[in-house]
Backbone of each chain as ProteinMPNN parsed JSONL, in Angstrom:
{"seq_chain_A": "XXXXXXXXXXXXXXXXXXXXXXXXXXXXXXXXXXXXXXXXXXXXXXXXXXXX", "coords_chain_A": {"N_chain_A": [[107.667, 180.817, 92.084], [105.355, 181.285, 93.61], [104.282, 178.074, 93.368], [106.241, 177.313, 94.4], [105.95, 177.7, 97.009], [103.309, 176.443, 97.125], [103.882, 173.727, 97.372], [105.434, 174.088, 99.828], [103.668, 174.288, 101.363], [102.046, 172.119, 101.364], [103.371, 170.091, 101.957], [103.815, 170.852, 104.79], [101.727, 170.458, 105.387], [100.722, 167.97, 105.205], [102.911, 166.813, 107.172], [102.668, 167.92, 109.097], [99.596, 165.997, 109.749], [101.066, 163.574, 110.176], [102.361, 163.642, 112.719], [100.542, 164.228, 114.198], [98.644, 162.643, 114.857], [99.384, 161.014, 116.816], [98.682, 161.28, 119.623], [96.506, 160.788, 119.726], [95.953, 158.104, 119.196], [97.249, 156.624, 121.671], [95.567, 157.497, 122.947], [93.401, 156.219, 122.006], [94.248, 153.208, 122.29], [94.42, 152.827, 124.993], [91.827, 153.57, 125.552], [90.86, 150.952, 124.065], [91.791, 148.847, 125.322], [91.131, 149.317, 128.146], [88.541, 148.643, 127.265], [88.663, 145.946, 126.781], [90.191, 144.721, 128.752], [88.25, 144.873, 130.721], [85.751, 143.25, 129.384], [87.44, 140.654, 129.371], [87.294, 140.341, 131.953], [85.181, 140.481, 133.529], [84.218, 137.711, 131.738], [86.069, 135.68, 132.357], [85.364, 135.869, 135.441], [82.762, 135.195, 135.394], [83.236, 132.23, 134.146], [84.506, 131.428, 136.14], [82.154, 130.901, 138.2], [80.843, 129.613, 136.762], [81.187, 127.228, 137.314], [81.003, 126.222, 139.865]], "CA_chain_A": [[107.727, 181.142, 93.512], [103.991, 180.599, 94.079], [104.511, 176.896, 93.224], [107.063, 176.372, 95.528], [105.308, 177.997, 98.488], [102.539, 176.125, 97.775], [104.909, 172.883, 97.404], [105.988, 173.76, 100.77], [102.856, 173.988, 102.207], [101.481, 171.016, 101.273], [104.482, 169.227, 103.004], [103.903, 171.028, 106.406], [100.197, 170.208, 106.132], [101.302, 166.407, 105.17], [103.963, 166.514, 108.325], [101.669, 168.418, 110.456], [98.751, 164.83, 110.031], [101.62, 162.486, 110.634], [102.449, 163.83, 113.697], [99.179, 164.785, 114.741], [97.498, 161.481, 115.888], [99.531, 160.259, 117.969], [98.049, 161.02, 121.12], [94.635, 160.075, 119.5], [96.54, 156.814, 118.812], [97.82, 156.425, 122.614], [93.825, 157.804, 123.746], [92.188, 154.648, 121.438], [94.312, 152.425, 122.549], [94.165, 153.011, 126.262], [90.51, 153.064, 125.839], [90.527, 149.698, 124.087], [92.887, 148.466, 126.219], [90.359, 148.993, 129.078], [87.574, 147.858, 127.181], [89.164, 144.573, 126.444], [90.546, 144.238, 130.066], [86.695, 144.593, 131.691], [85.548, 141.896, 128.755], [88.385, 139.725, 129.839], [87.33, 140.051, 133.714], [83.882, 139.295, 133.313], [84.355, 136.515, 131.336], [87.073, 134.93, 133.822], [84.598, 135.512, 136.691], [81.687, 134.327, 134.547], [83.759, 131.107, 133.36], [84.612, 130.289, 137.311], [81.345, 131.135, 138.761], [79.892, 128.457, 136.205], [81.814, 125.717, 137.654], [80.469, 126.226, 140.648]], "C_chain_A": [[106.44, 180.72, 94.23], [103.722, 179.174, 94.274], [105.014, 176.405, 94.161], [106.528, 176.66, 96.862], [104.135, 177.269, 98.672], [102.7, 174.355, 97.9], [105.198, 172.261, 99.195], [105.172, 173.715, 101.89], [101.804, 172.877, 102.258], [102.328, 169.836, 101.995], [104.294, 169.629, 104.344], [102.314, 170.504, 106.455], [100.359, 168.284, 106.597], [101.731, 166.282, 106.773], [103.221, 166.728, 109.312], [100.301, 166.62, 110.922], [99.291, 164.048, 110.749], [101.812, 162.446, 111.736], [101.4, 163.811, 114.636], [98.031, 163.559, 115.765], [98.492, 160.581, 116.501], [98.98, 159.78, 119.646], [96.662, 160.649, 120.844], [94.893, 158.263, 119.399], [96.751, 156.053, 120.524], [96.111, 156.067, 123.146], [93.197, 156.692, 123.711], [92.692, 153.815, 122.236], [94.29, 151.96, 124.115], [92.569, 152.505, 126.496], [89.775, 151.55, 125.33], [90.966, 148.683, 124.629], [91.482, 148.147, 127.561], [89.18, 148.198, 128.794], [87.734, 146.379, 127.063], [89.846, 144.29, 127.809], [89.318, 143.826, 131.307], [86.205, 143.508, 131.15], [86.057, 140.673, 129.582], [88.089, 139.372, 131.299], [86.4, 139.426, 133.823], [83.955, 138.243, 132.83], [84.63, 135.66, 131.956], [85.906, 134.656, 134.772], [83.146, 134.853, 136.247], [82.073, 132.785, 134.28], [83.81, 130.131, 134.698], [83.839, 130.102, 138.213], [80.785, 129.398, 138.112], [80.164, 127.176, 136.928], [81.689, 125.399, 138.613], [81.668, 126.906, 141.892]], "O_chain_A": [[106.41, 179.983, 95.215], [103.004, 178.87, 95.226], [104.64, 175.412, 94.785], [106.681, 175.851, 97.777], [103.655, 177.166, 99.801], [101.801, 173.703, 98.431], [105.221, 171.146, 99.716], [105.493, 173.335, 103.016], [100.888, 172.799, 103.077], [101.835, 168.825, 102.497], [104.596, 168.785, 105.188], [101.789, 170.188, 107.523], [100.211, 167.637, 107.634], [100.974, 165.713, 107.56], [103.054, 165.976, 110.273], [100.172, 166.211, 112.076], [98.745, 163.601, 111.758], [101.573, 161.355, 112.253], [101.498, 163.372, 115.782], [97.223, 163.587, 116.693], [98.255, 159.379, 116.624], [98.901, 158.79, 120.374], [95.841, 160.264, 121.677], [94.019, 157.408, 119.538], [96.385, 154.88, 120.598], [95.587, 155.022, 123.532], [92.612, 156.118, 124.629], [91.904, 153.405, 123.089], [94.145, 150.769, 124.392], [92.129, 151.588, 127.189], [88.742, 151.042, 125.767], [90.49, 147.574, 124.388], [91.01, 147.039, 127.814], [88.726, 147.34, 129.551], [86.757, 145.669, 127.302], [90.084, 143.083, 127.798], [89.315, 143.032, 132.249], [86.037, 142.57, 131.929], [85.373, 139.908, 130.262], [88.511, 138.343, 131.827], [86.338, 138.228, 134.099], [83.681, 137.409, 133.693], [83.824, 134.787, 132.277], [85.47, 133.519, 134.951], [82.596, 133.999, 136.942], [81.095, 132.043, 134.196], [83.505, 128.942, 134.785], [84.187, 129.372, 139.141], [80.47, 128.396, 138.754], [79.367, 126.246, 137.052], [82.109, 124.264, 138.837], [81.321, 127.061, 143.063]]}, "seq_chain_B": "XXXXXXXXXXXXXXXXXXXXXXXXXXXXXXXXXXXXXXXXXXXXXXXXXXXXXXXXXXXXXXXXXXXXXXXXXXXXXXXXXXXXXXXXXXXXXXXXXXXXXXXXXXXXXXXXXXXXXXXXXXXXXXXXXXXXXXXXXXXXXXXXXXXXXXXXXXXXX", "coords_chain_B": {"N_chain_B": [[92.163, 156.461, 98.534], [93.594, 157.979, 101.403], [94.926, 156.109, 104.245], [96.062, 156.876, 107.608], [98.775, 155.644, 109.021], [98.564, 154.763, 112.021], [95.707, 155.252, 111.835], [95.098, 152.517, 110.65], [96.159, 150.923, 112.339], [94.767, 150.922, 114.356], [92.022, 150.57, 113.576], [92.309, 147.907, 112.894], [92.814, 146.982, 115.104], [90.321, 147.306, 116.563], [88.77, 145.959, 115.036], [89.525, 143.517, 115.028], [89.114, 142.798, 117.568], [86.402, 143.34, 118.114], [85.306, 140.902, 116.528], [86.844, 139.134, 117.958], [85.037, 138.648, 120.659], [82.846, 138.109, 119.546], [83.301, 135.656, 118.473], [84.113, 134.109, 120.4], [81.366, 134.903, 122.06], [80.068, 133.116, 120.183], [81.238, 130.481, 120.576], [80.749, 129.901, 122.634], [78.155, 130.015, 123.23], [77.23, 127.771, 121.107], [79.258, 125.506, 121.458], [79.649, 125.01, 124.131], [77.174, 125.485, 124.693], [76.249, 127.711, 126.517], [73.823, 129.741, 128.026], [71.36, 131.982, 128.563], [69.203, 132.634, 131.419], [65.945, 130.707, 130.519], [62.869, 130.443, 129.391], [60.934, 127.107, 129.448], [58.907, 126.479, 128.468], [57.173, 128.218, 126.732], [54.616, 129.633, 127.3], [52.182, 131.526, 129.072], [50.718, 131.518, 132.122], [47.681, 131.33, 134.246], [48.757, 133.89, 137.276], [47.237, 133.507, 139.315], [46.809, 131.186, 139.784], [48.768, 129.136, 139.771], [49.26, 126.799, 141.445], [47.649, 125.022, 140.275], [48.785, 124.063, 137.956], [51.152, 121.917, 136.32], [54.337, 121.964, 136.789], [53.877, 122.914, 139.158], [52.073, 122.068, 141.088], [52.668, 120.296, 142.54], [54.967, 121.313, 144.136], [58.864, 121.662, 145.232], [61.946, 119.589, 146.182], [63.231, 117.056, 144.164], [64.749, 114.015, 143.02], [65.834, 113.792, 140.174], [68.04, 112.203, 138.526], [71.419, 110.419, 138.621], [73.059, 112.454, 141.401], [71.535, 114.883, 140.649], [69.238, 117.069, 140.228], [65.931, 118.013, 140.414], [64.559, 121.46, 141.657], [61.25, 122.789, 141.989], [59.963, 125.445, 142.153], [58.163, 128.288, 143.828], [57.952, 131.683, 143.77], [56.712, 134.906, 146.129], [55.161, 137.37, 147.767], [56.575, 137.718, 150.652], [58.112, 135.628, 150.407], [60.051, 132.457, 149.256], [58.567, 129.101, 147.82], [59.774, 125.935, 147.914], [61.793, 127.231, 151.614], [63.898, 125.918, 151.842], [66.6, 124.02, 150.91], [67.95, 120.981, 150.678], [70.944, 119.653, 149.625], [73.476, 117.226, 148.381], [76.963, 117.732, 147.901], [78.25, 118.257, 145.03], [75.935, 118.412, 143.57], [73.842, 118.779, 140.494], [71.673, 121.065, 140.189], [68.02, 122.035, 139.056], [66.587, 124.479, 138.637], [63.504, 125.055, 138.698], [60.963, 127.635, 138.607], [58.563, 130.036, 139.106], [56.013, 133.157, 139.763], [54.068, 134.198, 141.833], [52.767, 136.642, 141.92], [53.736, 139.121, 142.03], [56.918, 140.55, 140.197], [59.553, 139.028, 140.787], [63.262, 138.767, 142.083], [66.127, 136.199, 141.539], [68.242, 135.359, 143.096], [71.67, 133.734, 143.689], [74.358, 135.303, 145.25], [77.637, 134.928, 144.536], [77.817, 132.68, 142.388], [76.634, 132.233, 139.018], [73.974, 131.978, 139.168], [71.337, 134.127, 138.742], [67.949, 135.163, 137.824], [64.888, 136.83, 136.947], [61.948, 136.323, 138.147], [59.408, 135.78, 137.119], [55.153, 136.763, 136.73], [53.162, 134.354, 135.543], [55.195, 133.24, 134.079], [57.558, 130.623, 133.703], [60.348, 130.236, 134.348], [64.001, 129.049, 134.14], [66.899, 127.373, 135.591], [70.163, 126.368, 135.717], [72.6, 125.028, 137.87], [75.77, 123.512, 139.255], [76.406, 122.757, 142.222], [79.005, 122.547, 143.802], [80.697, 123.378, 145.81], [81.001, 122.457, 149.523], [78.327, 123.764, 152.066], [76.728, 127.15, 152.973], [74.301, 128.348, 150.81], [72.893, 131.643, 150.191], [69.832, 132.647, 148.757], [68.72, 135.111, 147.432], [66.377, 137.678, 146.521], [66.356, 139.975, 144.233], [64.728, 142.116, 142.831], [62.795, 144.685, 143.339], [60.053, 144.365, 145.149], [57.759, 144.837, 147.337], [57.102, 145.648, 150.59], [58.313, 144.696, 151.996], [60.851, 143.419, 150.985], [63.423, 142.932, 151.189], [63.395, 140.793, 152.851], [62.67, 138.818, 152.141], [63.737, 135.847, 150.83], [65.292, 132.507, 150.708], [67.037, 129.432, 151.454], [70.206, 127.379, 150.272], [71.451, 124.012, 151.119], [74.254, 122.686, 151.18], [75.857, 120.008, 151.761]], "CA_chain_B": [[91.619, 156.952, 99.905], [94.751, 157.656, 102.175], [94.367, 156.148, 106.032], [97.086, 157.071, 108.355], [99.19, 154.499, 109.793], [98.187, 154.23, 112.981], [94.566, 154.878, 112.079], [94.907, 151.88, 110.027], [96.464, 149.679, 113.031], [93.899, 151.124, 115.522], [90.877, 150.137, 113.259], [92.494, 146.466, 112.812], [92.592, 146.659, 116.824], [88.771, 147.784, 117.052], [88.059, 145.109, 114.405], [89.458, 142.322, 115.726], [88.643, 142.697, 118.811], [84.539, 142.75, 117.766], [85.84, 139.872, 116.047], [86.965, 138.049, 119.274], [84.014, 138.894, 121.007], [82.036, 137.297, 118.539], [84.032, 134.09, 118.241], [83.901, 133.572, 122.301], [80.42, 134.585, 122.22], [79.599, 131.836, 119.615], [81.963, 129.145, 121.039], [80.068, 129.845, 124.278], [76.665, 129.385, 122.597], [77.099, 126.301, 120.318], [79.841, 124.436, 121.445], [80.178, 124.94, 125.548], [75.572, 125.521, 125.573], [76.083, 128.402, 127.389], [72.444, 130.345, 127.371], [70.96, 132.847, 129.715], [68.169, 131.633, 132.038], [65.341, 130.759, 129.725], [61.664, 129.129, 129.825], [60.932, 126.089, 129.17], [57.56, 126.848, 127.981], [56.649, 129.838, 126.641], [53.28, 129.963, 127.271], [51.777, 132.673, 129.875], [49.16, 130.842, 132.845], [47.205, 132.949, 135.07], [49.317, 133.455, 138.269], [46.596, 133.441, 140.511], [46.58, 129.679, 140.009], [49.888, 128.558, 139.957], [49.116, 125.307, 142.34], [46.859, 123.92, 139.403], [49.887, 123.718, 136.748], [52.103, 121.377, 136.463], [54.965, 121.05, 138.212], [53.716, 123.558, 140.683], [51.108, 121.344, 141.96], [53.763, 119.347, 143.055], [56.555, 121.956, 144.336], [60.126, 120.985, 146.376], [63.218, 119.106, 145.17], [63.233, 116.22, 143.189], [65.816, 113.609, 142.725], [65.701, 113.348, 138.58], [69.141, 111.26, 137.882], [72.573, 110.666, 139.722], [73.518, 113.892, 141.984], [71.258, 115.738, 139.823], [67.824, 116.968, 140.823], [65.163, 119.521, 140.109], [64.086, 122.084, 142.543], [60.067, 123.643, 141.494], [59.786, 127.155, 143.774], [57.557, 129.203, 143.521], [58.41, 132.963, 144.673], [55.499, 135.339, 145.99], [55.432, 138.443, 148.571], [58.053, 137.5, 150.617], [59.539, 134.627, 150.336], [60.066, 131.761, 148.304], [58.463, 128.012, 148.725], [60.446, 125.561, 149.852], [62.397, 128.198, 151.599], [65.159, 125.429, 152.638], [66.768, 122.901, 149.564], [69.167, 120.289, 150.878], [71.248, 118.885, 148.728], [74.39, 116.813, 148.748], [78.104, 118.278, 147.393], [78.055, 118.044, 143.621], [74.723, 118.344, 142.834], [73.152, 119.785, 139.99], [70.068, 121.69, 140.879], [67.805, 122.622, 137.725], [65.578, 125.645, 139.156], [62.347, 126.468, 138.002], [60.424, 128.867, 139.464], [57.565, 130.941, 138.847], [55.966, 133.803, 140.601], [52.432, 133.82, 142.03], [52.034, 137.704, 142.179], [55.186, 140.185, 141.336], [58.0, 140.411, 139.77], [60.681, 139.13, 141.714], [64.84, 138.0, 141.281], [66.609, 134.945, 142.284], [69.672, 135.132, 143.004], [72.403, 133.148, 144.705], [75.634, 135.213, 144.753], [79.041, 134.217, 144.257], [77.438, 132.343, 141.506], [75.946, 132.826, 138.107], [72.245, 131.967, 139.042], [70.667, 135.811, 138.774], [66.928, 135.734, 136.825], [63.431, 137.771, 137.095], [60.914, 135.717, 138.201], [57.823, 136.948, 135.961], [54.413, 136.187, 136.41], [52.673, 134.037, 134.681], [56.256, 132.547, 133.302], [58.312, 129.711, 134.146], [62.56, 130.525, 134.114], [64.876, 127.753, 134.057], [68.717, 128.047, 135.774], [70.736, 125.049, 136.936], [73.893, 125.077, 138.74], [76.398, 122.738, 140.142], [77.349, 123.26, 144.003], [80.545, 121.801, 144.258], [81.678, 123.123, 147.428], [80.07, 122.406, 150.735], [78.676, 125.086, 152.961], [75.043, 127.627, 152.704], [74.183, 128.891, 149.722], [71.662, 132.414, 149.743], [69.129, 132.772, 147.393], [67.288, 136.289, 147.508], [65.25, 138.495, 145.554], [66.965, 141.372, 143.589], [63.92, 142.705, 141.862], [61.885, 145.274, 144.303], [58.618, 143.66, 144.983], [57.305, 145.538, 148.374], [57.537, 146.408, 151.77], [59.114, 143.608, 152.997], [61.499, 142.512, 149.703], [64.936, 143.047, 151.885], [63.72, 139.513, 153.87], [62.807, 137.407, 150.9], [65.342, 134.555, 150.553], [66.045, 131.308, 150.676], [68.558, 128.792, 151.474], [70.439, 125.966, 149.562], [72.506, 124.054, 151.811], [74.999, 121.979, 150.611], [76.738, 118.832, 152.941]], "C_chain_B": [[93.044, 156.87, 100.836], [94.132, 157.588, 103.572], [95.713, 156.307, 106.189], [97.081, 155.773, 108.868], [98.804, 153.915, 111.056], [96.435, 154.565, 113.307], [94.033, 153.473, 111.367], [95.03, 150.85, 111.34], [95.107, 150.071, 114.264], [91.887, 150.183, 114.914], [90.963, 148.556, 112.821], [92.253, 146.281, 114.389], [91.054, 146.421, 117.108], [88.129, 146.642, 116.473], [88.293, 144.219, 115.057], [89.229, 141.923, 117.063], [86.968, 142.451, 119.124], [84.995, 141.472, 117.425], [86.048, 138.879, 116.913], [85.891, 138.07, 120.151], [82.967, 137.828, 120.803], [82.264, 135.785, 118.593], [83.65, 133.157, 119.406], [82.483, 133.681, 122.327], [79.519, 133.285, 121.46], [80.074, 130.416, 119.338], [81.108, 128.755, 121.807], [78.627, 129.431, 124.016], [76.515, 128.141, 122.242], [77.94, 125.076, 120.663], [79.454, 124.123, 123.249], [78.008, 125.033, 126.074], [75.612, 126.513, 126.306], [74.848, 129.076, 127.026], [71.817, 131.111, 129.24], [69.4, 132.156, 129.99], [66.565, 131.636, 131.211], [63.915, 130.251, 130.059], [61.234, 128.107, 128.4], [59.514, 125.664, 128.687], [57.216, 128.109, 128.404], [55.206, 130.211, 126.734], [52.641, 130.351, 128.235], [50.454, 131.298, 130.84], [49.015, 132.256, 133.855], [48.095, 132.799, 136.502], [48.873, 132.904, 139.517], [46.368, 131.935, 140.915], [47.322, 128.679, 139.623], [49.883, 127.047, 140.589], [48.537, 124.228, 141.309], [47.603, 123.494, 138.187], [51.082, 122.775, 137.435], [53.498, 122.001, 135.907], [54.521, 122.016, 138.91], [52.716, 123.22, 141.453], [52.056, 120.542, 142.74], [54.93, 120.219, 143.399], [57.489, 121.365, 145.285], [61.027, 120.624, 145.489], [62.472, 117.658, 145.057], [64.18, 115.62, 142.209], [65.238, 113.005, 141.15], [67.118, 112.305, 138.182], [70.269, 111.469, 139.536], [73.273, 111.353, 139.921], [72.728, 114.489, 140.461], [69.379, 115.66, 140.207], [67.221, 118.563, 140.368], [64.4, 120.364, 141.454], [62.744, 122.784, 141.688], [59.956, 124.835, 143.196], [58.68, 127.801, 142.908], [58.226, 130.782, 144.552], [56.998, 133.755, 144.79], [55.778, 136.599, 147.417], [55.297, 137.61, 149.985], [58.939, 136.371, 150.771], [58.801, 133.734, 149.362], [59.45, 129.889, 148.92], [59.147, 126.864, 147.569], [61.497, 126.802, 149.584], [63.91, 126.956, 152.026], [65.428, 124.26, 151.444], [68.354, 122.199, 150.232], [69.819, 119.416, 149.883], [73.444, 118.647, 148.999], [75.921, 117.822, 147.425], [78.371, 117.963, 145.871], [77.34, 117.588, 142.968], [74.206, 119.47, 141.83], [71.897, 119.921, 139.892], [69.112, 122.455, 139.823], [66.416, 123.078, 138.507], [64.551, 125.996, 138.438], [60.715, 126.654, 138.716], [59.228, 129.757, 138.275], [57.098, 132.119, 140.004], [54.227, 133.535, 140.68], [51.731, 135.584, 142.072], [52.965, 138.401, 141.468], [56.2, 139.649, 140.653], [59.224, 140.066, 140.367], [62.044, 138.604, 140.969], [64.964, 137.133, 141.654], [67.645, 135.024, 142.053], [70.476, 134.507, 143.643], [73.882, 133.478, 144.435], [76.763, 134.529, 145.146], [78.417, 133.154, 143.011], [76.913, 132.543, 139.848], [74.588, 132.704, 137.843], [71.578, 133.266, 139.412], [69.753, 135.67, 137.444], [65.669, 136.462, 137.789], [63.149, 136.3, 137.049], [59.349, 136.285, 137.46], [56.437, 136.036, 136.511], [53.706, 135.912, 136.064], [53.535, 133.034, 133.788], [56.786, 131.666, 134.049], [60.136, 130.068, 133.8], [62.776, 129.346, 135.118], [66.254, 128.469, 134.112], [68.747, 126.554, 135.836], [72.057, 125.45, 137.051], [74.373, 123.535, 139.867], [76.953, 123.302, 141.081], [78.218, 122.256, 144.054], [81.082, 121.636, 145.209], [80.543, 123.135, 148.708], [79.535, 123.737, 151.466], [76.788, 126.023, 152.405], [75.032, 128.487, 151.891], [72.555, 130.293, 150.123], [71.071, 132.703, 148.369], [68.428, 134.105, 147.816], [66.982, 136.85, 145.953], [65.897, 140.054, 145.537], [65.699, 142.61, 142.876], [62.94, 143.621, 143.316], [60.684, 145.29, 143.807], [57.824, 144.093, 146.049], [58.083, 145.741, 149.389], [58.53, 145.989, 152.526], [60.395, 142.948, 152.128], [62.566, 142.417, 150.2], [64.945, 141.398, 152.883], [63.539, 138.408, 153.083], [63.911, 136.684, 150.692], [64.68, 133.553, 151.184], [66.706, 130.775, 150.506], [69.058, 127.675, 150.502], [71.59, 125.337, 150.093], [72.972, 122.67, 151.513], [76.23, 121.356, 151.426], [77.399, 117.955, 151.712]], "O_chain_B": [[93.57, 155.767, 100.984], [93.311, 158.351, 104.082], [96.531, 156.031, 105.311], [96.156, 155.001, 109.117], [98.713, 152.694, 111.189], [95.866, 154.346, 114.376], [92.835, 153.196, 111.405], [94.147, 150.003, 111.473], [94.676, 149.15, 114.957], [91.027, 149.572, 115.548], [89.954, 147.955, 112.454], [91.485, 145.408, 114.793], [90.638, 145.479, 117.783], [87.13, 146.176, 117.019], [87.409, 143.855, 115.832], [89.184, 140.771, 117.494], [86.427, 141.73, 119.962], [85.062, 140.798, 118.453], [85.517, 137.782, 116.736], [85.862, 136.911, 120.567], [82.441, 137.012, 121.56], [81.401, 134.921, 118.746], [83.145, 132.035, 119.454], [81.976, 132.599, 122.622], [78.59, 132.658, 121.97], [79.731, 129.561, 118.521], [80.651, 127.613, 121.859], [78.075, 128.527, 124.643], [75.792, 127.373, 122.877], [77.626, 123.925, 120.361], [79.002, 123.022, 123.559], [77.534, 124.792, 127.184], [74.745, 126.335, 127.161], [74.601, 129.119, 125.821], [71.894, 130.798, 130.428], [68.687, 131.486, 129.243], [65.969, 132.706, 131.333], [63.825, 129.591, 131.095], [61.209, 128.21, 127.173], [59.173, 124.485, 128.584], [57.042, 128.766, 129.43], [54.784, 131.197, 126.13], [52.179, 129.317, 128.717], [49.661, 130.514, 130.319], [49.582, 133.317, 134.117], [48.192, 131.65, 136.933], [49.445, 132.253, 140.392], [45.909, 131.52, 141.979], [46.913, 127.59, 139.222], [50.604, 126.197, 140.067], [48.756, 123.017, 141.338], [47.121, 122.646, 137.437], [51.669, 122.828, 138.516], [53.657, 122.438, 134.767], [55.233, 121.851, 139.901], [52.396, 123.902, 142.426], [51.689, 120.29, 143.887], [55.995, 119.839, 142.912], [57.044, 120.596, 146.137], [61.105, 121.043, 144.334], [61.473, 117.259, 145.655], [64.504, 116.086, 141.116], [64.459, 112.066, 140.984], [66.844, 111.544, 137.254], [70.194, 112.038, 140.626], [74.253, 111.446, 139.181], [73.307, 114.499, 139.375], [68.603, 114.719, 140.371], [67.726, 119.658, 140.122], [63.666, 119.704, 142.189], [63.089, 123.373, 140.663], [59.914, 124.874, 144.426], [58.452, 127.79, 141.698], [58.76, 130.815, 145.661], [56.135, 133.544, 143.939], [56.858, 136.456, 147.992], [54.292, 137.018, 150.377], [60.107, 136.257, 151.141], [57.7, 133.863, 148.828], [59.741, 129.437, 150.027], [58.944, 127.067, 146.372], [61.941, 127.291, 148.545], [64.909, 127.463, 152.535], [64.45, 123.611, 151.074], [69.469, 122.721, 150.254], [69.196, 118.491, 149.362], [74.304, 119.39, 149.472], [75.655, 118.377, 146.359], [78.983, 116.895, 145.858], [77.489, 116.749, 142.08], [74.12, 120.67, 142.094], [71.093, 119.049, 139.561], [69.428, 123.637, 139.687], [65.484, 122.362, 138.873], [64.512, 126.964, 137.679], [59.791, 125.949, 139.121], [59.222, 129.937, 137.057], [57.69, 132.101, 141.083], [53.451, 132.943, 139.929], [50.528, 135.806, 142.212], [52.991, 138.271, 140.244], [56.374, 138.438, 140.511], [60.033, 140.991, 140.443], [62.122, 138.179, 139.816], [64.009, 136.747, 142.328], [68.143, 134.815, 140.947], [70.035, 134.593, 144.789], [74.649, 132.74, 143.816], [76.796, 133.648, 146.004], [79.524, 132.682, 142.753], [76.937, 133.771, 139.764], [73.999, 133.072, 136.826], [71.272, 133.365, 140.601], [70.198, 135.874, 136.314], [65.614, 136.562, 139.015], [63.665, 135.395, 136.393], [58.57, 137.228, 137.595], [56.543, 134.825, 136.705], [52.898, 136.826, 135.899], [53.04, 132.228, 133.001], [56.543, 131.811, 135.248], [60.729, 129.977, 132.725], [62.255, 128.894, 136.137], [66.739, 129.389, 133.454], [67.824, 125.749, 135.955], [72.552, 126.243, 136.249], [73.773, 122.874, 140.715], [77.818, 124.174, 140.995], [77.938, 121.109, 144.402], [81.692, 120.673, 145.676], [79.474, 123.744, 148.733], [80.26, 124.732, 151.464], [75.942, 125.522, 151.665], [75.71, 129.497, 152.081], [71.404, 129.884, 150.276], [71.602, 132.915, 147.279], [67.501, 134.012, 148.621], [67.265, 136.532, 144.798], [65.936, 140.936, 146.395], [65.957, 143.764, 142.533], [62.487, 142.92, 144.221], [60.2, 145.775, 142.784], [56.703, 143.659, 145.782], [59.296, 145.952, 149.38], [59.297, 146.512, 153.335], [60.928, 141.952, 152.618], [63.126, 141.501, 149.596], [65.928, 140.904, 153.433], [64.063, 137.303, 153.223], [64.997, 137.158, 150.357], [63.752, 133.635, 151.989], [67.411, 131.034, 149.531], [68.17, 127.048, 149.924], [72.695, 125.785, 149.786], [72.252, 121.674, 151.574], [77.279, 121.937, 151.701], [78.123, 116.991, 151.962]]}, "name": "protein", "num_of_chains": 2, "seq": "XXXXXXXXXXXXXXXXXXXXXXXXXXXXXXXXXXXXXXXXXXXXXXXXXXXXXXXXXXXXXXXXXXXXXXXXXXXXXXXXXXXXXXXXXXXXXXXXXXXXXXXXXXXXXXXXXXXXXXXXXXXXXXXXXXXXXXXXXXXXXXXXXXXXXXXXXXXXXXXXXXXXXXXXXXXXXXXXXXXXXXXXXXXXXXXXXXXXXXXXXXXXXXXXX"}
């Protein structure tokens, strides 16, 4: 009985991780998302500045 | 070591993305020359006697090849000499400048010519003006009382 309870709590801890980063997943990528969209701007305006 | 799935795809994101960074910054270096405004001799003179070094015994523009010319300035509290650089529509203009007292900027926006003038140092820009029309040059770096009138022009027919 002990076994299986602790069986079954090793599966909700498991289930509980998988679930768990998603919105940390959404957060990163938002924030690399922006960081890689400001890169991308500067660059652009850096690239057509040069050319006079 | 177990990683979660999407901390696995997030830290391929983070990587390759340094990764591209990197690549562009060392395309931009070695192949395309790109390089932030630099001197062209590193070696410190006293400022107070700027007129007795060459090229600033000799300052103004200076047609070096075809459409392509060097401007010597000096910058100094408040303005810059020559304050007026004519030059024809797809010229490139290779800037260098020193200061005779402070620290001043040079900038000409809408462009990418933005350095410190140091002194004692020589900084090197150049830029092609392509399109016709008056180019400002001022001074970003606060150098006194008066640093809001510093500028000069670059006017381009």
């Amino acid at each position: 009985m002990a076994e299986l309870e602790r069986v079954v709590k090793k599966q909700e801890k498991l289930q509980h991780q998988e679930t768990g980063l998603k919105g940390t997943f959404v957060s990163v990528m938002i924030v690399g998302g922006f960081i890689a969209a400001c890169w991308l701007f500067a660059f652009i305006v850096f690239v057509i500045r040069n050319g006079g | 070591m177990h990683i979660h799935r999407l901390e696995r795809i997030w830290l391929i994101f983070g990587i390759s993305m340094l990764f591209l960074f990197l690549l562009v910054l060392g395309v931009g270096t070695f192949v395309w020359g790109m390089a932030p405004p630099h001197s062209g001799n590193h070696h410190s003179f006293d400022p107070t006697k700027v007129e007795e070094h060459a090229p600033f015994d000799k300052p103004g523009l200076k047609k070096i090849g075809e459409n392509h010319y060097e401007a010597v300035m000096t910058a100094y509290v408040f303005s810059y000499a020559p304050d007026v650089i004519e030059i024809p529509a797809g010229a490139t203009v290779d800037f260098i400048v020193t200061s005779k007292d402070v620290v001043h900027g040079f900038q000409i926006p809408g462009t990418n010519v933005n350095m410190m003038v140091l002194p004692g140092e020589v900084t090197e820009i150049s830029h092609t003006f392509d399109k016709p029309g008056e180019y400002l040059i001022l001074c970003n770096e606060y150098c006194g009382a008066y640093h809001e009138v510093m500028q000069a022009r670059v006017i381009v027919t």
